[in-house]
C-alpha positions in Angstrom: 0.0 0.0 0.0 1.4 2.9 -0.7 1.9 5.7 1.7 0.6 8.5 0.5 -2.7 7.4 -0.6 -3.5 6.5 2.9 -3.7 10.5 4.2 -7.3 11.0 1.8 -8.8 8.6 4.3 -8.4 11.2 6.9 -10.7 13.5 5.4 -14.3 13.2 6.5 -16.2 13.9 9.6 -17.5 11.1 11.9 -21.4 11.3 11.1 -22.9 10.4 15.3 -20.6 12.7 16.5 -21.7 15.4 14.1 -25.8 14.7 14.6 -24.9 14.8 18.4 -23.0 17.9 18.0 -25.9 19.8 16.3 -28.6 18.3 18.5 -27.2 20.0 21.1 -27.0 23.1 18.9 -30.3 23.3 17.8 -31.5 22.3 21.6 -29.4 25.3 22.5 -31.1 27.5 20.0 -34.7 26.5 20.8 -34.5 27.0 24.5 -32.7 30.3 24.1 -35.0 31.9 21.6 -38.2 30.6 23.6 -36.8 31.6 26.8 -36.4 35.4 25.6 -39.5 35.4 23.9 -41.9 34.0 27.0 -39.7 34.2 30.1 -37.9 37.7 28.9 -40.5 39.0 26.8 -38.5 40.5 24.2 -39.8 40.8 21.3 -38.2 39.7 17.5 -40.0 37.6 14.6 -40.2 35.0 17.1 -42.1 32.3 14.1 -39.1 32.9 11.6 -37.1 32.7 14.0 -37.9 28.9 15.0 -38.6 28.2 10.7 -35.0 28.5 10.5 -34.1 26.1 13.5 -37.2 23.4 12.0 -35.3 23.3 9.2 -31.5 22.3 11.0 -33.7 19.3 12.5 -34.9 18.5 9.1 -31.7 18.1 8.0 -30.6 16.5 10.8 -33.5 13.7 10.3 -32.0 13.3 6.8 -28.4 12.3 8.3 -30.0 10.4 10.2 -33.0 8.2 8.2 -31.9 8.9 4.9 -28.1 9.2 4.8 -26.9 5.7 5.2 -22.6 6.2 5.2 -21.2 6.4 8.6 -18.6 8.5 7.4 -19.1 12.2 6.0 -17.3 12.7 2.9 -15.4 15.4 3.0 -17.9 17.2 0.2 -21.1 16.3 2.1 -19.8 17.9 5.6 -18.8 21.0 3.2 -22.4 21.2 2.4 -23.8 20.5 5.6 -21.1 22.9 7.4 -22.3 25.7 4.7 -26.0 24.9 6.6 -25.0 25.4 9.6 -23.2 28.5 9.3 -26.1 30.1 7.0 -28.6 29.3 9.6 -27.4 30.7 12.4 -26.4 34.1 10.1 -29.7 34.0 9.5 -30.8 33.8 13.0 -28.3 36.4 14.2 -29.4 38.7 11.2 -33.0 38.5 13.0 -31.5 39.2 16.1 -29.0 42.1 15.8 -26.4 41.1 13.6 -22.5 41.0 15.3 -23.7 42.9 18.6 -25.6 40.1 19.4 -23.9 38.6 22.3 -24.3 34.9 20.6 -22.7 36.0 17.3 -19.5 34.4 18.5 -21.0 30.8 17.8 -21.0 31.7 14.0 -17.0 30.4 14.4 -17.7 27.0 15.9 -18.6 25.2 12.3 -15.3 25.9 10.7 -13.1 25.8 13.7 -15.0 22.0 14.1 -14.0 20.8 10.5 -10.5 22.3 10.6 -8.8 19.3 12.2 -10.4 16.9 10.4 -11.1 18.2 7.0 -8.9 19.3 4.3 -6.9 23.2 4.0 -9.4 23.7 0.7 -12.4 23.0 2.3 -11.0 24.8 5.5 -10.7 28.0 3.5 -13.8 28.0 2.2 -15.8 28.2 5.8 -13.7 30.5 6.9 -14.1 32.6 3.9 -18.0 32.1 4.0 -18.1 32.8 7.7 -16.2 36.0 7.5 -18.1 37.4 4.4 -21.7 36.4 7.2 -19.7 38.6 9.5 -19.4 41.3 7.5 -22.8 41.0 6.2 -24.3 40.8 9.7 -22.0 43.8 10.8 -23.4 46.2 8.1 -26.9 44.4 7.5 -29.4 42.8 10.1 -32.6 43.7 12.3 -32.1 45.8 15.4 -31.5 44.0 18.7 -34.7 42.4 20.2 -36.7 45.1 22.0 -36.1 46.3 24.8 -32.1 45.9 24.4 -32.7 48.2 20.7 -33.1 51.6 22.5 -29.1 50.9 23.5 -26.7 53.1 21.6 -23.4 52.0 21.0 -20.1 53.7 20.1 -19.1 53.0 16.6 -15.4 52.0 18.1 -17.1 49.4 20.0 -19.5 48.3 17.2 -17.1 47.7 14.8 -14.3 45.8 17.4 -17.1 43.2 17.5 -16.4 41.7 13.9 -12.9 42.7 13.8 -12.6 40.7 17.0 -14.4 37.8 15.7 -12.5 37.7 12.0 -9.1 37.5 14.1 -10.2 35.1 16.5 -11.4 32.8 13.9 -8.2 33.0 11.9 -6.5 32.3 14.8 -8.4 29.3 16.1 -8.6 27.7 12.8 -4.7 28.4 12.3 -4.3 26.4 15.3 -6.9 23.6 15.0 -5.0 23.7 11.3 -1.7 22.7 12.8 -2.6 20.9 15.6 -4.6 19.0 13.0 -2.4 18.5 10.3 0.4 17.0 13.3 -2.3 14.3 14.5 -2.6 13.3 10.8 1.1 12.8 10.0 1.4 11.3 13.2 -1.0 8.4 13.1 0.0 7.5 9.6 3.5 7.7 10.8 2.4 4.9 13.2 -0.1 3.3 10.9 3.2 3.0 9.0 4.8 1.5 12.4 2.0 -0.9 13.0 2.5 -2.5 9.3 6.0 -3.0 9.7 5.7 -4.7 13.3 2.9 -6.9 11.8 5.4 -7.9 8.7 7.9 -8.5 10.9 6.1 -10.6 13.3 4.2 -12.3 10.6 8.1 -13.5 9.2 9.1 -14.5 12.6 5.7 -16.9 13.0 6.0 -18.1 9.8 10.1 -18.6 10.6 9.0 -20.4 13.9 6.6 -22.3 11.7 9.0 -23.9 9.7 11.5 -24.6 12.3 8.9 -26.3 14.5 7.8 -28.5 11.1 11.8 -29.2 10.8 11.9 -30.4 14.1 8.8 -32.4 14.4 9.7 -33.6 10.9 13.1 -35.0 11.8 12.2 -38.2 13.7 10.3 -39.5 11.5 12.9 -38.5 8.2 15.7 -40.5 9.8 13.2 -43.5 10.7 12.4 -43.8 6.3 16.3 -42.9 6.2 17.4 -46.7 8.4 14.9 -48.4 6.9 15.3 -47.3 3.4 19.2 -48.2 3.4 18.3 -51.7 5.0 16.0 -52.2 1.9 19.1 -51.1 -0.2 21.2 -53.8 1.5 18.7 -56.9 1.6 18.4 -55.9 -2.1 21.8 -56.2 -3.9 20.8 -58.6 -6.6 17.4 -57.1 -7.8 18.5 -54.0 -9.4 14.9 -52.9 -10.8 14.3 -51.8 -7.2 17.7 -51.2 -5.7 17.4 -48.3 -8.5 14.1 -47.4 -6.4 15.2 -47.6 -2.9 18.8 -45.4 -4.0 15.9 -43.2 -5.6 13.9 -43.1 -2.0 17.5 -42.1 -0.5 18.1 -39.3 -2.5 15.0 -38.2 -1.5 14.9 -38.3 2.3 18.4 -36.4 2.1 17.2 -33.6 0.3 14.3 -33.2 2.3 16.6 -32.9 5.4 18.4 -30.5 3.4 15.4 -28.3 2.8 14.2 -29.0 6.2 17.7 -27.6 7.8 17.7 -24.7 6.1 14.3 -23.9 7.6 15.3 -23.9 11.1 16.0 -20.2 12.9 19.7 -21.9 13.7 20.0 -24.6 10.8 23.4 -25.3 13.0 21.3 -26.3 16.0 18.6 -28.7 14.6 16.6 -28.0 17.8 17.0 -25.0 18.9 14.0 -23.6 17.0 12.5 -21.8 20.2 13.4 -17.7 20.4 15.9 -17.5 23.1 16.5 -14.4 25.7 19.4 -12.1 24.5 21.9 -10.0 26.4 22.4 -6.1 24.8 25.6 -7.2 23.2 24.2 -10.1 21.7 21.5 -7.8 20.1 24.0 -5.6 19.0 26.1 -7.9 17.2 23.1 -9.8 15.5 22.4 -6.3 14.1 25.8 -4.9 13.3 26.1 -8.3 11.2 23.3 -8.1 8.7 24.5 -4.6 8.0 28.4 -5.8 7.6 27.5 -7.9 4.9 25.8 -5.0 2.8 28.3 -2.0 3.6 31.7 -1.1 2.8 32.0 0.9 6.7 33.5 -0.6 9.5 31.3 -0.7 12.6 33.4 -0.7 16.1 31.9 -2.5 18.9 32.8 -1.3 22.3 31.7 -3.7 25.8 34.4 -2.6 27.9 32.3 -0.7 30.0 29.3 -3.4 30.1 29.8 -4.7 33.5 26.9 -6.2 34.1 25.4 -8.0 30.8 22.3 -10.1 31.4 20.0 -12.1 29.2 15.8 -10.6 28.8 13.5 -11.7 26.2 13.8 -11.4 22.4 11.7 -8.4 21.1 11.0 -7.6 17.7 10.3 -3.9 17.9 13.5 -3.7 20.2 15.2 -4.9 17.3 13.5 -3.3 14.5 14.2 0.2 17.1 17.6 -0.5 17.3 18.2 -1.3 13.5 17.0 1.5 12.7 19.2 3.6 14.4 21.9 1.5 13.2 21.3 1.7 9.7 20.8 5.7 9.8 24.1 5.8 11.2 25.3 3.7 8.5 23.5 5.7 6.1 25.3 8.8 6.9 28.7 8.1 8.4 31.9 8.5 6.0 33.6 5.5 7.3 33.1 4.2 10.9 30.0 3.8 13.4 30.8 3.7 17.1 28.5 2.0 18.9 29.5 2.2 22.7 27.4 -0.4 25.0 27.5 0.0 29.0 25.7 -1.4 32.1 26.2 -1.1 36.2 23.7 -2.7 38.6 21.1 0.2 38.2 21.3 0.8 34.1 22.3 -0.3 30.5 22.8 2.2 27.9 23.5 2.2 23.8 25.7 4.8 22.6 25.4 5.3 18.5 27.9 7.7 16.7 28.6 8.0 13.2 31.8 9.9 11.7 29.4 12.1 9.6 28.3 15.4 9.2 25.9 15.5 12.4 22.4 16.4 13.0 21.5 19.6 10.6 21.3 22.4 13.3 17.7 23.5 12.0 15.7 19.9 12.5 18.2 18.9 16.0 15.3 20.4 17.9 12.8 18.5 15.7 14.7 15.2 15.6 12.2 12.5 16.9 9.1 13.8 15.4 8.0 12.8 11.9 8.4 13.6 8.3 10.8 16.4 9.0 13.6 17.2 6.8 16.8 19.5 6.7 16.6 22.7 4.0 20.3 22.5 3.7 20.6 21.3 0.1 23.6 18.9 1.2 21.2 16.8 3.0 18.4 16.8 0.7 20.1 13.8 -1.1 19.9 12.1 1.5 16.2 12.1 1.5 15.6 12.2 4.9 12.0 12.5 6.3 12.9 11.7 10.1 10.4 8.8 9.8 12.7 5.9 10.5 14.1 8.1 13.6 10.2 8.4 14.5 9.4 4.7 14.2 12.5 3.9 16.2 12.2 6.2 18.9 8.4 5.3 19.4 9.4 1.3 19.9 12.4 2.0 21.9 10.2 4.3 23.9 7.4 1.4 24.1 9.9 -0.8 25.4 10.7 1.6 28.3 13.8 3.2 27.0 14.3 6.9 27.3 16.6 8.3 24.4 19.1 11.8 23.9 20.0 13.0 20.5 23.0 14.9 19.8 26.0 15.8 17.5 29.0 13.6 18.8 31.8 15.7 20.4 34.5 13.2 19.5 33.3 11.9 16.6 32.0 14.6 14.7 28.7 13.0 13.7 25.3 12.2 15.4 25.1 10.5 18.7 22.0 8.9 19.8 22.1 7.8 22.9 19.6 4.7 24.6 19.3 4.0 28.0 16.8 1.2 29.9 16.9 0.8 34.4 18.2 -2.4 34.4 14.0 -3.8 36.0 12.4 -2.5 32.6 14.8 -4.3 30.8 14.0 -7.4 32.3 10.4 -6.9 32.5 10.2 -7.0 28.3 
């Protein structure tokens, strides 16, 4: 699947959230223009008034009966957003216009859509709503009587809209970004959850295999005795020693096959995941990449003082690969990977002899889809995701993590450090 396609599937509104949203709206709206019109007494075109608000739980009843998605597309909340902001214009322009203390609800439909609906369709709310302001500012019925015999300054009358244009930009600016962060982010870990489910789906299928090798064994060697007794007993009939050498070949090569399905085809049994110490991860790592890069990778354990074993952990692995391989990816010649432990905590050190952490993302590094604007490093074509996905399983598996430029080796340092109880706990 690829990765950019996923983000569309972001855009849409979640339809029972939005009917109870505007249930409580139009609730709002009915006990508020009732209460002033019997309790208060004031007086406004009280039946026009509620027409407009029958006609929100019309369309409400649509969603609801009629509209059979549970999912808004991102062009029907457009159209129903367009409906709610219309009606209550309409009601304010009934009701005094901006002055109208509950004019500042007319932001609430497009500050509501702007996390969870695209910048186009964010723009055009917030363009309709602030052409309604401007309308109602300029254009409306006078405030409900008695509150229409005040007279207001003209500084004060016009702050009203000019307040409620900047607060809306401002809101919706915000709810834009925040937004836009929560969407990257959960594809970032969409992306994480994929790889995690590839990579356990491998190791089941690895442990698969090996447990058929083992199983399989027994009864391999049993066909393997008795077929070369049938070759001996059968020296002068050639017609089937030519079968039973045939059977032979046969039961060899399926031990073959079945040996190079084990996780250790060099220990026939030893098909069962067992606990590693940090060194032992390290090295199981630093391997794969040996065989695939021309850099040499310096292993240091002199300060490891007190290595133990915990279990095996797939995203431990995939976290700690992928800090390996960045370095890898960016060092001129030599990684430095530094390992030590006391009796309180183990720690990872990762250097590369690169160029370092570009100083305008260092603040950023950890978060994803970032990238330098230095043209050196846009070559590189580094989005920060593999950092992200790292970080996030390291941190899952209780590790707290520092990024740096090395001060001895000139490159970036990443530093990953566990208390000795959560490592044993994974």
């Amino acid at each position: 699947m690829k990765f950019s396609k996923t983000s569309d599937s972001y855009y849409y509104l979640n339809k029972s959230t939005y009917i109870n949203l505007r249930w409580i709206a139009i609730i709002g709206q009915l006990i508020t223009i009732n209460t002033v019109k019997f309790i208060l007494n004031f007086e406004f075109d009280f039946i026009l008034a509620n027409s407009i608000i029958l006609l929100s739980i019309f369309s409400n009843l649509y969603l609801i009966y009629f509209d059979s998605d549970t999912l808004l597309s991102e062009k029907k909340s457009l159209i129903f957003l367009i409906i709610d902001i219309l009606q209550l214009s309409f009601l304010l322009y009934l009701t005094g216009g901006t002055i109208n203390p509950f004019s500042i609800f007319l932001l609430i439909p497009s500050i509501f859509s702007s996390s969870s609906l695209s910048i186009r369709t964010n723009l055009i709310l917030i363009t309709l709503t602030i052409l309604s302001v401007i309308f109602l500012t300029f254009i409306h019925e006078e405030l409900p009587s008695p509150l229409n015999n005040y007279i207001f300054n003209k500084y004060y009358y016009y702050s009203i809209p000019i307040a409620l244009i900047i607060a809306l930009i401002f809101l919706n600016y915000f709810a834009l970004t925040f937004g836009n962060e929560s969407r990257v982010r959960q594809e970032a870990l969409d992306k994480i959850q994929e790889v995690i489910a590839k990579e356990h789906e491998l190791v089941s299928l690895g442990g698969q295999a090996a447990a058929a090798a083992h199983s399989l064994g027994t009864p391999l060697s049993t066909i393997k005795i008795i077929s070369q007794d049938l070759f001996d007993s059968l020296k002068d009939n050639n017609d089937l020693k030519k079968d039973v050498e045939l059977l032979k070949s046969q039961v060899e090569r399926c031990n073959n096959i079945l040996k190079k399905l084990t996780l250790n085809p060099a220990i026939e049994d030893d098909f069962i995941d067992k606990n590693l110490s940090l060194f032992e991860y390290i090295n199981q790592i630093v391997k794969s990449f040996e065989e695939i890069s021309d850099k040499k990778f310096i292993i240091n354990d002199e300060q490891d003082t007190n290595s133990f074993t915990f279990k095996k952990s797939i995203e431990l692995i995939y976290g700690l690969r992928n800090f390996i391989g960045n370095a890898n990816k960016f060092a001129k010649n030599k990684i430095y990977i530094t390992i030590k432990s006391d009796s309180e905590s183990s720690e990872i050190i990762v250097e590369d002899d690169g160029k370092g952490f570009p100083r305008d993302v260092i603040n950023k590094i950890g978060e994803p889809y970032i990238k330098s604007v230095r043209s050196i490093d846009k070559s590189k074509h580094g989005l920060g995701l593999g950092i992200f996905i790292g970080k996030t399983l390291l941190e899952k598996n209780k590790a707290s993590l520092v990024f740096r430029n090395s001060e001895t080796r000139g490159g970036a340092e990443i530093k990953i450090i566990w208390n000795n109880k959560d490592l044993l706990k994974i």
